[in-house]
NUDRENKE-820964 format. One record per atom (N, C-alpha, C): x, z, y negated. Coordinates in Angstrom, 3 decimals. Example, Ala and Ser with C-alpha at 12.3 -4.5 7.8 and 13.67 -1.06 7.14 Angstrom:
2
+----------+----------+----------+
:        u :        w :        v :
+----------+----------+----------+
:   13.190 :    7.800 :    5.690 :
:   12.300 :    7.800 :    4.500 :
:   13.200 :    7.800 :    3.300 :
:   12.850 :    7.080 :    2.250 :
:   13.670 :    7.140 :    1.060 :
:   12.900 :    7.870 :   -0.030 :
+----------+----------+----------+
//
This chain:
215
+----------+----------+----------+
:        u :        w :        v :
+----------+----------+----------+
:  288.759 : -181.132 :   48.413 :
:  289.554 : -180.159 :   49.172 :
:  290.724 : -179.604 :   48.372 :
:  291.375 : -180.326 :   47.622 :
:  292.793 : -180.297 :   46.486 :
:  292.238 : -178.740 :   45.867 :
:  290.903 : -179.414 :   45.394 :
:  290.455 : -178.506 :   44.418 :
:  290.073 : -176.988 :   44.548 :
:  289.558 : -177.096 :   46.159 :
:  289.281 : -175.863 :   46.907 :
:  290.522 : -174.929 :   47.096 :
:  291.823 : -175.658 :   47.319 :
:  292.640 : -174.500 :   47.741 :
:  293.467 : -174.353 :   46.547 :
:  293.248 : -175.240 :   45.564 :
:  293.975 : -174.711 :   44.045 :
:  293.074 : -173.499 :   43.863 :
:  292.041 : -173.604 :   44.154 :
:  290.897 : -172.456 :   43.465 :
:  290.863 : -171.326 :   44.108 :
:  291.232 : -171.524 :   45.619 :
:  291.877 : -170.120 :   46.558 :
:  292.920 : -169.395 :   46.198 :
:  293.829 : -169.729 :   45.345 :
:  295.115 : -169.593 :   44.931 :
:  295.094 : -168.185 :   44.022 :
:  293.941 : -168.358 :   43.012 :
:  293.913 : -167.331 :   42.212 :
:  293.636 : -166.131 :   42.946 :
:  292.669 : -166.368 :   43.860 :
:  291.350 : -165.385 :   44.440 :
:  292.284 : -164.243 :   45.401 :
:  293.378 : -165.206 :   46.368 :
:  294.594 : -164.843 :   46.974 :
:  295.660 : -163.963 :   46.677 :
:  295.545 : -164.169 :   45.160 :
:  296.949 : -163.468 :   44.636 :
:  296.042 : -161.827 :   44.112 :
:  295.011 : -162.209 :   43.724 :
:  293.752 : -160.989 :   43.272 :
:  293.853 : -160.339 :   44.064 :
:  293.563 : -160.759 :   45.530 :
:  293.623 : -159.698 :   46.419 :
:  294.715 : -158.885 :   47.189 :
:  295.850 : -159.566 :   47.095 :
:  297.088 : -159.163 :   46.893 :
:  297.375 : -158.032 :   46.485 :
:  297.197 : -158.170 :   45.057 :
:  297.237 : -157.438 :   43.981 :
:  296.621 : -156.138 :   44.369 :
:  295.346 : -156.255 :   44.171 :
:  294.616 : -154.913 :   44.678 :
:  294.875 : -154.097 :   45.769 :
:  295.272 : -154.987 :   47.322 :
:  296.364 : -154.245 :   48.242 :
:  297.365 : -153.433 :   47.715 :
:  298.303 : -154.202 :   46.920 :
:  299.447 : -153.582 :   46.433 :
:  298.865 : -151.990 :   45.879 :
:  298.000 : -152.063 :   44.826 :
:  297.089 : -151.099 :   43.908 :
:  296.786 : -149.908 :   44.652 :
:  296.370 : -150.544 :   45.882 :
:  295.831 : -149.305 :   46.711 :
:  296.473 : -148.480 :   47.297 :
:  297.462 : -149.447 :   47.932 :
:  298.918 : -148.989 :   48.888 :
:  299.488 : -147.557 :   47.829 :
:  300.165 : -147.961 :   46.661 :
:  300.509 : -147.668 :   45.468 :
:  299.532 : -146.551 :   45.539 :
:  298.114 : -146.776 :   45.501 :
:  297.624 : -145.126 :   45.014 :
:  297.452 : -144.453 :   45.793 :
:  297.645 : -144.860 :   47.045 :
:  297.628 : -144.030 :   48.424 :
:  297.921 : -142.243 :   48.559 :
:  299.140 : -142.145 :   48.067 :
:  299.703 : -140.539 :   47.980 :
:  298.984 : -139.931 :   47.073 :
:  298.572 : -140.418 :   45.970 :
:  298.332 : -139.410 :   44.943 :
:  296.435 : -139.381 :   45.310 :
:  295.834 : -140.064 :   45.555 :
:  294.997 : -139.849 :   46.049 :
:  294.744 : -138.714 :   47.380 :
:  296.131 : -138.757 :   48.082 :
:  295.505 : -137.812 :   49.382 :
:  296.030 : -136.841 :   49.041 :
:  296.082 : -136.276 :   48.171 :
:  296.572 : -135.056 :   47.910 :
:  295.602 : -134.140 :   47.060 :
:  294.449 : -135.209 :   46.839 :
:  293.275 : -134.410 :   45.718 :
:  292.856 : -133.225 :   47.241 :
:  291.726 : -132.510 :   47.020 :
:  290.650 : -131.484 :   47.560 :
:  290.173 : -132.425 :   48.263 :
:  290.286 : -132.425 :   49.588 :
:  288.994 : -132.688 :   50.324 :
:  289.510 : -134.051 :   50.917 :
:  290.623 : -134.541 :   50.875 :
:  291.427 : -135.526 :   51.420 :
:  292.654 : -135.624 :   51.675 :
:  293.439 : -134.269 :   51.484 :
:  294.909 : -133.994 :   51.756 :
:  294.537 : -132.969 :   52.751 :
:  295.379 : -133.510 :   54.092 :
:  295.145 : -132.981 :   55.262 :
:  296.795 : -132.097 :   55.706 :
:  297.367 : -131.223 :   55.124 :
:  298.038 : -130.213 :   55.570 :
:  298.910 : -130.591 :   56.460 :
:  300.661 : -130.857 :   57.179 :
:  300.869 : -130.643 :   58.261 :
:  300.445 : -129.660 :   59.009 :
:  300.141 : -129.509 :   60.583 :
:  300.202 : -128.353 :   61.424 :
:  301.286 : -127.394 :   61.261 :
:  300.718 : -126.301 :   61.460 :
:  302.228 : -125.495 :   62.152 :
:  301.518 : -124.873 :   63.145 :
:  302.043 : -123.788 :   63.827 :
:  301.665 : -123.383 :   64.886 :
:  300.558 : -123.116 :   65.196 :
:  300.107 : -121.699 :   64.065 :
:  298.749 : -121.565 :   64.248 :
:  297.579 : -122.204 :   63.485 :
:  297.631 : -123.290 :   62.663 :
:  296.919 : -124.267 :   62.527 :
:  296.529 : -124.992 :   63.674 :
:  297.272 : -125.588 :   64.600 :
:  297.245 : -126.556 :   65.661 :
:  296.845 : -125.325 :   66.956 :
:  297.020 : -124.463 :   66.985 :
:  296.306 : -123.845 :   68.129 :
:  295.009 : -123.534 :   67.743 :
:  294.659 : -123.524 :   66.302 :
:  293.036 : -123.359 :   65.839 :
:  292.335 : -124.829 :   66.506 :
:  293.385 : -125.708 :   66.381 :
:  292.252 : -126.983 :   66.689 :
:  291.902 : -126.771 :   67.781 :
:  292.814 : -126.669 :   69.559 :
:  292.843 : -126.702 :   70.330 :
:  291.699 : -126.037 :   70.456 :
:  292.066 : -124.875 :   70.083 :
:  290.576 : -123.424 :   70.528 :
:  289.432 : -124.248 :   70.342 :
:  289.416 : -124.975 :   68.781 :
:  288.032 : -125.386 :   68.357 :
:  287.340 : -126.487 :   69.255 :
:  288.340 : -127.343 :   69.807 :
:  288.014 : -129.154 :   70.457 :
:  287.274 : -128.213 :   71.321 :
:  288.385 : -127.002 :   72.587 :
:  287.847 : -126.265 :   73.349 :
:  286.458 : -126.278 :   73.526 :
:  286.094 : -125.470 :   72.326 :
:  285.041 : -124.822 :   72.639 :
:  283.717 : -125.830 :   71.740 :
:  284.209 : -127.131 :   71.184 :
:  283.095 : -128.246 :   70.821 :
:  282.651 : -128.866 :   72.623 :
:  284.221 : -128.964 :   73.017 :
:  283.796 : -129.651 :   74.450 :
:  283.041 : -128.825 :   75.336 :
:  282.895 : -127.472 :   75.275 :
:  281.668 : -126.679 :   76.254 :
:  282.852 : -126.008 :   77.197 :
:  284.311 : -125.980 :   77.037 :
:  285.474 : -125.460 :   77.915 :
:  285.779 : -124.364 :   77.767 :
:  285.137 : -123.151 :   77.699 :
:  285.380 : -121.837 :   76.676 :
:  286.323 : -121.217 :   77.933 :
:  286.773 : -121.376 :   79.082 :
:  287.705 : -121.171 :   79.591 :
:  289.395 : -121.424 :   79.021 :
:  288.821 : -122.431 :   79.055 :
:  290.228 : -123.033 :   78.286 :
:  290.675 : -122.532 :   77.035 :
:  289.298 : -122.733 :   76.397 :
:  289.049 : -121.889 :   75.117 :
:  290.109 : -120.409 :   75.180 :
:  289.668 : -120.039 :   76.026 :
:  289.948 : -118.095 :   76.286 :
:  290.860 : -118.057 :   76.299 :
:  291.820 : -119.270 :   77.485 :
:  292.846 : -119.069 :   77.563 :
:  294.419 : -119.874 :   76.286 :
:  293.755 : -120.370 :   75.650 :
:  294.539 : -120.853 :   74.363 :
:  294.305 : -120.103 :   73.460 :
:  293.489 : -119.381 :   73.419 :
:  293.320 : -118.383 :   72.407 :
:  294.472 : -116.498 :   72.709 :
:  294.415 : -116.496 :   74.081 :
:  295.022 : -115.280 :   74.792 :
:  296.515 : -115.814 :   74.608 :
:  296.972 : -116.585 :   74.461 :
:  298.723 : -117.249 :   74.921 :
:  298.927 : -118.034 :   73.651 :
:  298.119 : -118.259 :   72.649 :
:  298.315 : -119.092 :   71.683 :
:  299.093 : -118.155 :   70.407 :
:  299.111 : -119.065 :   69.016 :
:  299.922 : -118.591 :   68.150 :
:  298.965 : -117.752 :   67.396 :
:  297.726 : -118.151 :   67.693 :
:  296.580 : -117.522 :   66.569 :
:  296.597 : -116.455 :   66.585 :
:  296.573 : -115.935 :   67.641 :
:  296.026 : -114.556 :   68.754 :
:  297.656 : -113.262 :   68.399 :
:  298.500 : -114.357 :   68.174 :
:  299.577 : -113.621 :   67.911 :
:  300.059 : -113.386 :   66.324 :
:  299.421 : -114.103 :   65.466 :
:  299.392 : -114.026 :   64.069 :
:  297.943 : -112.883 :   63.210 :
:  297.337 : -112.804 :   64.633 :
:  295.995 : -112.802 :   64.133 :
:  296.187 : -110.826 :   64.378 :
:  297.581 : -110.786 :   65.482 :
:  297.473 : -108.945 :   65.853 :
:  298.855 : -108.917 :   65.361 :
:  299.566 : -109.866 :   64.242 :
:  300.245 : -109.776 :   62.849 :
:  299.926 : -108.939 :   62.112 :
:  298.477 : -109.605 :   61.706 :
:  297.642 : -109.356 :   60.167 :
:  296.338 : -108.518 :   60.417 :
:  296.834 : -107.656 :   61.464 :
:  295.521 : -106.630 :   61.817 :
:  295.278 : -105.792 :   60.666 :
:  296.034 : -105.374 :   60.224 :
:  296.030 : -104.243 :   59.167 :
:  295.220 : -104.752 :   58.148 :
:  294.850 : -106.424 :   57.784 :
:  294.192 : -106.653 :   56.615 :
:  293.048 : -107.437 :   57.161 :
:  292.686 : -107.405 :   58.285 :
:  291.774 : -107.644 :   59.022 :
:  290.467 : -107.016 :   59.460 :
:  289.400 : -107.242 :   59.253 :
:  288.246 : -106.835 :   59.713 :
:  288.067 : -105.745 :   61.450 :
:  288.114 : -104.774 :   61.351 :
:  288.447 : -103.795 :   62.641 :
:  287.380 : -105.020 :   63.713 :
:  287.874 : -105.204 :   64.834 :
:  287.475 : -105.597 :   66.321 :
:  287.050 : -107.014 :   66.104 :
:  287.883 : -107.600 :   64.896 :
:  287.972 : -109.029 :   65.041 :
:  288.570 : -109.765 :   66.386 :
:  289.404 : -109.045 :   66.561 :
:  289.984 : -109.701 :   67.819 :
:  289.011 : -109.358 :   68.981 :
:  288.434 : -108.375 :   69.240 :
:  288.086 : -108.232 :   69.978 :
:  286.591 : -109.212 :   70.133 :
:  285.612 : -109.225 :   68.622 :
:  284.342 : -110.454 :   68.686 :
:  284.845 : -111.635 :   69.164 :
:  286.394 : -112.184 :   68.658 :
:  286.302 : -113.828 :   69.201 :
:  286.600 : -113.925 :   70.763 :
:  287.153 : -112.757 :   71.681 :
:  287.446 : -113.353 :   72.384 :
:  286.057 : -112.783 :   73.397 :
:  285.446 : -111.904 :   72.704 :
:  284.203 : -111.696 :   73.716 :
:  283.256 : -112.702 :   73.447 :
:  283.054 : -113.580 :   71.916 :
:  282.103 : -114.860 :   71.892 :
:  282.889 : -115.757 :   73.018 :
:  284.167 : -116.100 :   73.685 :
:  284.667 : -116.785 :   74.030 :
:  284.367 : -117.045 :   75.393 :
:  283.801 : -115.409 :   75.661 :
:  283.500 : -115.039 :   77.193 :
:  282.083 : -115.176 :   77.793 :
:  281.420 : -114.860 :   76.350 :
:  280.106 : -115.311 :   76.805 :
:  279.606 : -116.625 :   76.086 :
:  280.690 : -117.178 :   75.902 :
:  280.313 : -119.216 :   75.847 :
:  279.042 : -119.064 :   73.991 :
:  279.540 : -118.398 :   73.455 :
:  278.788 : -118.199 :   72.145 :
:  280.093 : -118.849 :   71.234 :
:  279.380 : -120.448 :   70.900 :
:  280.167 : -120.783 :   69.785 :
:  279.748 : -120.453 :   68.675 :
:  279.006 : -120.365 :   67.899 :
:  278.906 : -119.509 :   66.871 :
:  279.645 : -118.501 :   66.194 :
:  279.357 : -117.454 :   67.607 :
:  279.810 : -116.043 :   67.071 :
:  281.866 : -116.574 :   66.869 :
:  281.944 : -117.394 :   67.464 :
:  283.493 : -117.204 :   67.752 :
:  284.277 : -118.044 :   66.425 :
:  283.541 : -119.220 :   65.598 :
:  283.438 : -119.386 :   65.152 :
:  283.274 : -118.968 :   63.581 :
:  282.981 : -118.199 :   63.395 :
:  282.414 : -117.159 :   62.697 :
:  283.632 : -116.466 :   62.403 :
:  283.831 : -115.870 :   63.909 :
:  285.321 : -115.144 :   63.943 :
:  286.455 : -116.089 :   63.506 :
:  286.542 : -117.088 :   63.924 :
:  287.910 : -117.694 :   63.257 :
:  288.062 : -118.150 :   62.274 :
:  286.644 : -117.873 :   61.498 :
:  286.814 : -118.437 :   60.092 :
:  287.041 : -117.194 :   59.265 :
:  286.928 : -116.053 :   59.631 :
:  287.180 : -114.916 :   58.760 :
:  288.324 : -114.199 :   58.933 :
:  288.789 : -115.004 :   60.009 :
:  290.720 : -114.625 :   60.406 :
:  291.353 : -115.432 :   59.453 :
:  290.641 : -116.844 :   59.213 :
:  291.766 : -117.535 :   58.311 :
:  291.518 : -117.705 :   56.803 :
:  290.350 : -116.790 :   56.451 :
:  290.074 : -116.415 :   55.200 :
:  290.841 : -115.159 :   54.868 :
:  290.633 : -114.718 :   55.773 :
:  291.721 : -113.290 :   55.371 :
:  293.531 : -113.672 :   55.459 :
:  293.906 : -114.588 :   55.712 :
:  294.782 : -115.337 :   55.527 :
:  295.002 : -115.636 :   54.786 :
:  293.832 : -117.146 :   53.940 :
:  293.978 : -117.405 :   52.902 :
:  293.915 : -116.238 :   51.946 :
:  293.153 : -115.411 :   51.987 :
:  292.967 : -113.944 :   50.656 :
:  294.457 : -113.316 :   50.570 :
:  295.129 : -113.202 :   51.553 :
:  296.589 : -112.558 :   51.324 :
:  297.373 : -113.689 :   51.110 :
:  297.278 : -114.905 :   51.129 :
:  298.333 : -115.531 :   50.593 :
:  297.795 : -115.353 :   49.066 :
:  296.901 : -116.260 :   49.067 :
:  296.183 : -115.743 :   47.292 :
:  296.980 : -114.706 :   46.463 :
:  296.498 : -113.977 :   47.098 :
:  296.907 : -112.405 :   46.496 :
:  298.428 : -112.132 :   46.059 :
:  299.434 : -112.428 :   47.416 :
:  300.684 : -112.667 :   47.012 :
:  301.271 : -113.739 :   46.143 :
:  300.982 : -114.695 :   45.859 :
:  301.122 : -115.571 :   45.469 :
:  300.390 : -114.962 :   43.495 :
:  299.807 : -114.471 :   43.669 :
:  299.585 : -113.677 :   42.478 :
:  300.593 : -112.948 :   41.779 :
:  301.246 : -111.975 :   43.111 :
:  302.069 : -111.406 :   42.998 :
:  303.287 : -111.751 :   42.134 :
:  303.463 : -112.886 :   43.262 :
:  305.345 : -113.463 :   42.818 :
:  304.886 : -114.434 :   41.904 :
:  303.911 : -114.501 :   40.982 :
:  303.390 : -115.461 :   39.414 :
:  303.522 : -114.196 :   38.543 :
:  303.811 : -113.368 :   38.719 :
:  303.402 : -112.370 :   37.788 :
:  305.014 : -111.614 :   37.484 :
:  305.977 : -111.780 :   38.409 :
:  307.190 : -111.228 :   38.373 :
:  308.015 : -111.757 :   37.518 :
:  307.991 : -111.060 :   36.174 :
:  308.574 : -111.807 :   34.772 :
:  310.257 : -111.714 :   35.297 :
:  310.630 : -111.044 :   35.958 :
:  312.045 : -111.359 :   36.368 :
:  312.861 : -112.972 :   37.072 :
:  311.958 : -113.559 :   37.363 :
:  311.720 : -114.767 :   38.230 :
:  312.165 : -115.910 :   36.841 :
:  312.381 : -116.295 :   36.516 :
:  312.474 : -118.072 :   35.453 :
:  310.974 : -118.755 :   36.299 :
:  310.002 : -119.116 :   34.708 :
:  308.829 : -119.376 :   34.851 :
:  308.822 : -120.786 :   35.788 :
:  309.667 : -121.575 :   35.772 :
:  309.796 : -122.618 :   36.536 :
:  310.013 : -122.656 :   38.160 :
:  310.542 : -121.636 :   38.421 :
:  310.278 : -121.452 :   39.547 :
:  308.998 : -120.622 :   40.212 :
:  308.902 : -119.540 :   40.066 :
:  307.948 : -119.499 :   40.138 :
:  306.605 : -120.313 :   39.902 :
:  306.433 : -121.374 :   39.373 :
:  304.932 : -122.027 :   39.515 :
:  305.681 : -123.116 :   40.650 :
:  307.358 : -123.491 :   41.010 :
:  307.073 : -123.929 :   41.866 :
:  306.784 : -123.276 :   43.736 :
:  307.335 : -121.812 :   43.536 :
:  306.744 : -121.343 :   44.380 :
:  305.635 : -120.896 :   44.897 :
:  304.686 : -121.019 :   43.506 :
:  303.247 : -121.205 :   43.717 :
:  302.666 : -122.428 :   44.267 :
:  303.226 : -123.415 :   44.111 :
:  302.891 : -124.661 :   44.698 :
:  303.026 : -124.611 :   46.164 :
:  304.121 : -124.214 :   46.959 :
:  304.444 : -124.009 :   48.056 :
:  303.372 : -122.686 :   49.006 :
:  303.117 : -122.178 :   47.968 :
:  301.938 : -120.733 :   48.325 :
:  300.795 : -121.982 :   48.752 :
:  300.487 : -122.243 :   47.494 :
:  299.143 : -123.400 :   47.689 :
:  298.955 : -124.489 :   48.722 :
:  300.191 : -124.761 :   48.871 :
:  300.076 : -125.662 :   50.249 :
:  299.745 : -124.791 :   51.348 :
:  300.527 : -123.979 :   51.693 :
:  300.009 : -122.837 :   52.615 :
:  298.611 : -122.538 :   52.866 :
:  297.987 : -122.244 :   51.164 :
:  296.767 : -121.502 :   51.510 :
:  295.816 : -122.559 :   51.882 :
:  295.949 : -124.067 :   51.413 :
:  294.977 : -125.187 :   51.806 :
:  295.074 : -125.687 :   53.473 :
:  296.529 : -125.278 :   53.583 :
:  296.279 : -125.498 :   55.347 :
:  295.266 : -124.705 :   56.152 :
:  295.487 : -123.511 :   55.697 :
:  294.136 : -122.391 :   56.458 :
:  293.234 : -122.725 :   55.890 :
:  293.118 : -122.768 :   54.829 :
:  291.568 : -123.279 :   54.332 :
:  290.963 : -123.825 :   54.480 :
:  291.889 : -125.192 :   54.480 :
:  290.814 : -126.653 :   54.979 :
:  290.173 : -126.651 :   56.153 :
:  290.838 : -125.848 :   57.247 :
:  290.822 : -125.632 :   58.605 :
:  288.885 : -125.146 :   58.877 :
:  288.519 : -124.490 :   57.793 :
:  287.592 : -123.441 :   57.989 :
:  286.343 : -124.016 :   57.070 :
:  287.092 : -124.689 :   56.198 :
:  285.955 : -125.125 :   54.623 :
:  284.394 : -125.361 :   55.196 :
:  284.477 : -125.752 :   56.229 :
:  283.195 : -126.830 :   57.160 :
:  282.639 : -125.357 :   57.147 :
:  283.077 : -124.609 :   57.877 :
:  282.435 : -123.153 :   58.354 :
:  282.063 : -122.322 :   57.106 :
:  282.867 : -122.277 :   55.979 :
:  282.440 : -121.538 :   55.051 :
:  280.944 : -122.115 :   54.513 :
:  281.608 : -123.685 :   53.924 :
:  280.110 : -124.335 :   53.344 :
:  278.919 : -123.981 :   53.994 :
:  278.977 : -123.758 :   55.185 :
:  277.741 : -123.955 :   56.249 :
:  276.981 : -122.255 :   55.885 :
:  277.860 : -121.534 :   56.218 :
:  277.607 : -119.996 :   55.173 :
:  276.889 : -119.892 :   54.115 :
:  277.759 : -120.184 :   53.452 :
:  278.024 : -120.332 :   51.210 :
:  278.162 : -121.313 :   50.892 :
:  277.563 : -122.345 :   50.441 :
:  277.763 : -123.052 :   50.025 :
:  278.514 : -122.937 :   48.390 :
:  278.302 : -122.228 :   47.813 :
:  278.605 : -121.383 :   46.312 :
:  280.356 : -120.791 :   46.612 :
:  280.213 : -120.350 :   47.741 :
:  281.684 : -119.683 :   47.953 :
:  282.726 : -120.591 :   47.851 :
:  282.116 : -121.864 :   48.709 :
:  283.108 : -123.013 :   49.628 :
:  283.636 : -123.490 :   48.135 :
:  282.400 : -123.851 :   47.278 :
:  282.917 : -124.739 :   46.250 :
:  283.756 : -124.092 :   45.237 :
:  283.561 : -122.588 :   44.793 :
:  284.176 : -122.187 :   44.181 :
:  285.619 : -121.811 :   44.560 :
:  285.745 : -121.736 :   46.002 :
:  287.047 : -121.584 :   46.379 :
:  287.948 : -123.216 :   45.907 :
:  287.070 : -124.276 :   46.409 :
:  287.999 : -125.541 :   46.081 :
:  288.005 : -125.792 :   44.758 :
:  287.458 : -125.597 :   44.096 :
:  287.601 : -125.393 :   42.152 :
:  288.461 : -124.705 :   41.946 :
:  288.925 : -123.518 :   42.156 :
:  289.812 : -122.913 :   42.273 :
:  291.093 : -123.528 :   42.748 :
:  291.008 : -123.911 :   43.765 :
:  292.356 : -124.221 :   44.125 :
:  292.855 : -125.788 :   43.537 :
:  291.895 : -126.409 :   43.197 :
:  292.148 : -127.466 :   41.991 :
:  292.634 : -126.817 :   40.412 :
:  291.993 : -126.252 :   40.227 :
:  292.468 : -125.916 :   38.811 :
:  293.849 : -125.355 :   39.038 :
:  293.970 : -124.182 :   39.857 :
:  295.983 : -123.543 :   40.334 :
:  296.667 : -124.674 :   40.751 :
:  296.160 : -125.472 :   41.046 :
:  297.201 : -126.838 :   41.533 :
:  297.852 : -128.027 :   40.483 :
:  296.289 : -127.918 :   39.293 :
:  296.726 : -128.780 :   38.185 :
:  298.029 : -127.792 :   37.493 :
:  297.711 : -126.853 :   37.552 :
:  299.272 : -126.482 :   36.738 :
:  300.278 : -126.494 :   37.223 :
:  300.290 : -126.756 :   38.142 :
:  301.607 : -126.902 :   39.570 :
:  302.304 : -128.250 :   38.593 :
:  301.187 : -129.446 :   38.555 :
:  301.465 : -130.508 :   38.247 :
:  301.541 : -130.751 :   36.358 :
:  301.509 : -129.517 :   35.989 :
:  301.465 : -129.546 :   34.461 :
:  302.738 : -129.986 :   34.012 :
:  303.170 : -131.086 :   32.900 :
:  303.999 : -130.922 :   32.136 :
:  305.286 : -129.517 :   31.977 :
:  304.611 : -128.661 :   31.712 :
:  304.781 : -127.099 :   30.918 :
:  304.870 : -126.019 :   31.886 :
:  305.771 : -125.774 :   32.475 :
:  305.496 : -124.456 :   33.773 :
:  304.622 : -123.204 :   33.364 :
:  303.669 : -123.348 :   33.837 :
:  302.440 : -121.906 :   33.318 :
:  302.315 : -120.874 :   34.064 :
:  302.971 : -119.796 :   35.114 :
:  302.515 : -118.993 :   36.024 :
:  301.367 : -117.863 :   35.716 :
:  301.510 : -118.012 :   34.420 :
:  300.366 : -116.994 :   34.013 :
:  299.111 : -117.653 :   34.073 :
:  299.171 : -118.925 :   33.927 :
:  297.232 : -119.419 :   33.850 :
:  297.169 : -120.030 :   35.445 :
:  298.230 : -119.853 :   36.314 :
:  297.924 : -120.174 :   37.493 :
:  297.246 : -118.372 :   38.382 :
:  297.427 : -117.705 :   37.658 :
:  297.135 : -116.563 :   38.365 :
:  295.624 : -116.254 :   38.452 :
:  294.584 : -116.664 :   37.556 :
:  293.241 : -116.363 :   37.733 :
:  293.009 : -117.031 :   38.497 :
:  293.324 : -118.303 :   38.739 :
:  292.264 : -118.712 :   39.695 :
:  292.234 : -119.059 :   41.350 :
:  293.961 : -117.901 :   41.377 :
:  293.970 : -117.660 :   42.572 :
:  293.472 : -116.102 :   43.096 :
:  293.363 : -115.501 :   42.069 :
:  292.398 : -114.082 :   42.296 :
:  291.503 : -114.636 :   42.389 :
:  290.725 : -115.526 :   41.710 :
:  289.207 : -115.966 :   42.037 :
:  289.301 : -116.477 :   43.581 :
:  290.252 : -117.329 :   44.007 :
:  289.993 : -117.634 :   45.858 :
:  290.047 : -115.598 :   46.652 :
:  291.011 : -115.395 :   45.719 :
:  291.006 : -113.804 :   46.939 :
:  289.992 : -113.134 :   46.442 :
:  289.165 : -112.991 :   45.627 :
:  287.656 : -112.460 :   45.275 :
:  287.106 : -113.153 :   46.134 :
:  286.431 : -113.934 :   46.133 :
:  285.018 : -114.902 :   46.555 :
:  285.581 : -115.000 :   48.465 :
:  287.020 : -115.190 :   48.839 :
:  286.944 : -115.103 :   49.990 :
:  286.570 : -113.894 :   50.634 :
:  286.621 : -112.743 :   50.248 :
:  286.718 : -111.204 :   50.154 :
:  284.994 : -110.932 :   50.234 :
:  283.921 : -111.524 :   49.622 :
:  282.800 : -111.412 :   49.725 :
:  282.519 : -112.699 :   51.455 :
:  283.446 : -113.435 :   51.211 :
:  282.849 : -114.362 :   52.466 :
:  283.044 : -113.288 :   53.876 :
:  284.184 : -112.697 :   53.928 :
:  284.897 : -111.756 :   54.832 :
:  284.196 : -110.698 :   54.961 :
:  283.276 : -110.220 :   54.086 :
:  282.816 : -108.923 :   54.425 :
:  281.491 : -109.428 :   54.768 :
:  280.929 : -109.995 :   54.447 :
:  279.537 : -110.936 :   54.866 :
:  279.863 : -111.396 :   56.370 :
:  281.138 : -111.628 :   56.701 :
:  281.022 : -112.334 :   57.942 :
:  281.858 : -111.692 :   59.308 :
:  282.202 : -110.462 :   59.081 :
:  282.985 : -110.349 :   59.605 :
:  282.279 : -109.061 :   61.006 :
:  283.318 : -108.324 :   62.373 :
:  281.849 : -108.231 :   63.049 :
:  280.648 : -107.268 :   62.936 :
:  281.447 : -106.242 :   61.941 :
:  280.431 : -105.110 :   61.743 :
:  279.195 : -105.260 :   60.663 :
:  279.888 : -106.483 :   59.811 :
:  278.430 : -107.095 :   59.116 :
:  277.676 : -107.775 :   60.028 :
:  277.912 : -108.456 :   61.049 :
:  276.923 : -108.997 :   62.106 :
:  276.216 : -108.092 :   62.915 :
:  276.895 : -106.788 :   63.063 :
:  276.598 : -106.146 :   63.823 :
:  275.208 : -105.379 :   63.697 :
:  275.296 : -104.888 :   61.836 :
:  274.095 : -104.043 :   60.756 :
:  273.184 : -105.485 :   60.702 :
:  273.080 : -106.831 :   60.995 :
:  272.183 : -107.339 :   60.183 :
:  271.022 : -107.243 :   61.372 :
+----------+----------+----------+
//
């Protein structure tokens, strides 16, 4: 028995250890693609609601979190860079209990989201008046932004494009490693956030309602 719990002793502290290890790699791990989950803000968290909504078969409820919510009010924000009678497809999928179509719709509201943050975020990388250090850290702050809408939708894109989905998260890995570079770079962070506002820009016109409408 002496011998048994001298011999537990090592095995004990091993596993210890590796707790500690994990605990320890905890943050930097959830922050890769595909495991860093965004705080809410408004219209993030009224996307869920809509979505639980309308997984649970409640498209009432649905209708009505969508009519009084933040989405609905961000969403006749950003009309101008929006697909004409977007608003009007999600809330008529909403009415006639079509998750799909509505679906569809809210993923090309928050692609066109993500495409104008992209885009700006291009913008203010490119403004040699700025000190390069700030700027890539205000690109970082862009990028958090654009992964909150994104992540929101990724499920919906993949299911689409699979080619799109991935190239958008390659993308936003590679603009992120320079966030975290040594060396402030705003210039090599700028391609490969035109590449998310390209490739989302083909997802958006593929999906949006007057392409549903011609197919």
């Amino acid at each position: 028995m002496p011998r048994n719990r001298a011999g537990q002793a090592p095995a004990l502290r091993s596993v210890v250890t590796l707790l500690l290890m994990l605990v320890c790699a905890g943050p930097a791990v959830a922050h890769h693609v595909g495991a860093y989950t965004p705080r809410d803000n408004e219209v993030s968290a009224n996307f869920k609601q809509i979505k639980f909504s309308v997984q649970a078969g409640k498209f009432d409820v649905a209708r009505r979190l969508f009519d009084e919510g933040a989405l609905r009010r961000e969403l006749q924000k950003q009309a101008a860079t929006l697909p004409p009678g977007l608003e009007a497809s999600i809330r008529g999928a909403l009415d006639a209990r079509d998750a799909r179509t509505a679906e569809a719709g809210l993923m090309v509201f928050f692609a066109a989201l993500v495409r104008s943050l992209a885009l700006e975020a291009d913008r203010q990388l490119g403004d040699a008046s700025v000190p390069a250090g700030a700027r890539v850290a205000g690109g970082g702050k862009m990028l958090e932004a654009i992964w909150r809408y994104y992540n929101l939708v990724d499920f919906a894109v993949s299911q689409r494009d699979p080619k799109a989905a991935t190239a958008v998260r390659l993308a936003f890995e590679e603009a992120e490693g320079y966030v975290k570079a040594p060396a402030p770079s705003p210039e090599r962070m700028r391609p490969p956030l035109v590449q998310i506002a390209r490739v989302l820009a083909g997802v958006i016109e593929a999906s949006s309602p007057s392409a549903r409408r011609d197919s």
